[in-house]
Structures are given as structure tokens and as C-alpha cells.
N, C-alpha and C positions, 0 to 999 in steps of 0.2 A: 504494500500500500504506500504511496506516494504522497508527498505535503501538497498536493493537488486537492487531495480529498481531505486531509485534516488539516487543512490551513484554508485554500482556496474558496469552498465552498461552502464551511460555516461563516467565511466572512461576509459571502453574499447573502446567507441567509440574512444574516444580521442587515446589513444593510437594505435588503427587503421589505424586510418588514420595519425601520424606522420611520419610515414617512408617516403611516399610522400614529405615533407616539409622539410626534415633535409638534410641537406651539407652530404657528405660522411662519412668526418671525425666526426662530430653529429653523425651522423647512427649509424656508430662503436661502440661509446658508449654509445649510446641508446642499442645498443645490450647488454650490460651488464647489463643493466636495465631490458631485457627483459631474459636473463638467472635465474638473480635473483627470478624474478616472478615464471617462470618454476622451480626451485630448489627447491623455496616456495611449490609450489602447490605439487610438487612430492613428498615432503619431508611429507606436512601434508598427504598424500594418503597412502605414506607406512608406514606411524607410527600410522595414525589415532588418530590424534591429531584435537582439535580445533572442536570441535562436537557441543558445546553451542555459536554459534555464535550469539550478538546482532543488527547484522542487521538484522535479520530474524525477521520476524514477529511473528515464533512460537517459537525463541528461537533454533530452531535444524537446522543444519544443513543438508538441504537437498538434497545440491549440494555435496556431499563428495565424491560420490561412482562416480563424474563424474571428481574430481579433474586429473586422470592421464589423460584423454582427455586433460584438459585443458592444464597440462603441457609439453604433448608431444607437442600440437598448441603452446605454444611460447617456449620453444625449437626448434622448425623448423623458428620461425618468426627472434630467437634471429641469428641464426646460417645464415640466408641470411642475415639481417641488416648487421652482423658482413663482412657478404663478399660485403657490400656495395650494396646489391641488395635491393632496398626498395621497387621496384613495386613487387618483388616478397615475402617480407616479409608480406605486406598488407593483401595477402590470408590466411595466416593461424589466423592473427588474424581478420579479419574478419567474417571469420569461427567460430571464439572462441565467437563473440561479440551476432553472432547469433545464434549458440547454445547454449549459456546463456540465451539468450531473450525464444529462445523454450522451453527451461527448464523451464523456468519458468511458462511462461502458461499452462506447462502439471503440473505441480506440484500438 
């Protein structure tokens, strides 16, 4: 088992389900938290960067070619926090948390 799965994916749970729990003005800037992520993930996608990841169990990064998925999901997540909508930020990262988890067991 790989820090994929006990690193990776509890943190998305968690981040999942915070829009539910945050005050508005939280939300807000959770949102930039959640832009950050997304900017991350785009950024490593169109540069293709960060290939030897050490959470992996083989060392490669195998999630790469799925990085823009991910960052369009929180760009959409960051972009409702940001307008104070958290029941609707929840869906795209929850999308993301379980597309992770599928990914993984197809891998």
C-alpha cells in the first residue's frame, strides 16, 4: 500500500467535505486554498513536471496524465467556495476524491 492511499486520499476526503463546515467568510478563503491546489495541478500537467513522485509505491507517477481533470475539479470547487456556495463546491470535489480512489484501483 502506497502514501497514495494513506496520505492522498484522506486529505481529499477532508477537504471534501469542508465547504459544509466553514462560515462564509472561511469559505472564501478556503477558496484560495482550493485555486492554489488547481494552479498546482495545472501547472504540473502543462509542464510535466514532478514525474518521480515518493508517494508512489513505484516511484512514477501515475496519476499525471489525469492531473488536468483534477484541476479543472477544484477550479470549479474553488470558484463556488469563492461565491460562498459550499453545498455546491462539495460536488466537484467529491468527484475528484472518487476519481482518485478509481484511479487507483484501475492502476
Amino acid at each position: 500500500m502506497d502514501l497514495f492511499l494513506l496520505g492522498c486520499i484522506p486529505a481529499r476526503a477532508i477537504i471534501a467535505v469542508l465547504p459544509v463546515y466553514l462560515e462564509p467568510v472561511y469559505l472564501q478563503l478556503f477558496s484560495l486554498v482550493l485555486f492554489a491546489i488547481s494552479f498546482s495541478f495545472l501547472f504540473l500537467y502543462f509542464t510535466g513536471s514532478r514525474m518521480k513522485a515518493f508517494e508512489s509505491s513505484t516511484g512514477f507517477t501515475w496519476w499525471a496524465d489525469y492531473r488536468l481533470i483534477h484541476g479543472l475539479l477544484y477550479l470549479s470547487a474553488g470558484i463556488y467556495a469563492y461565491q460562498q456556495k459550499g453545498d455546491l463546491a462539495i460536488t466537484p470535489l467529491a468527484v475528484d476524491l472518487l476519481l482518485g480512489i478509481f484511479l487507483w484501483l484501475m492502476k
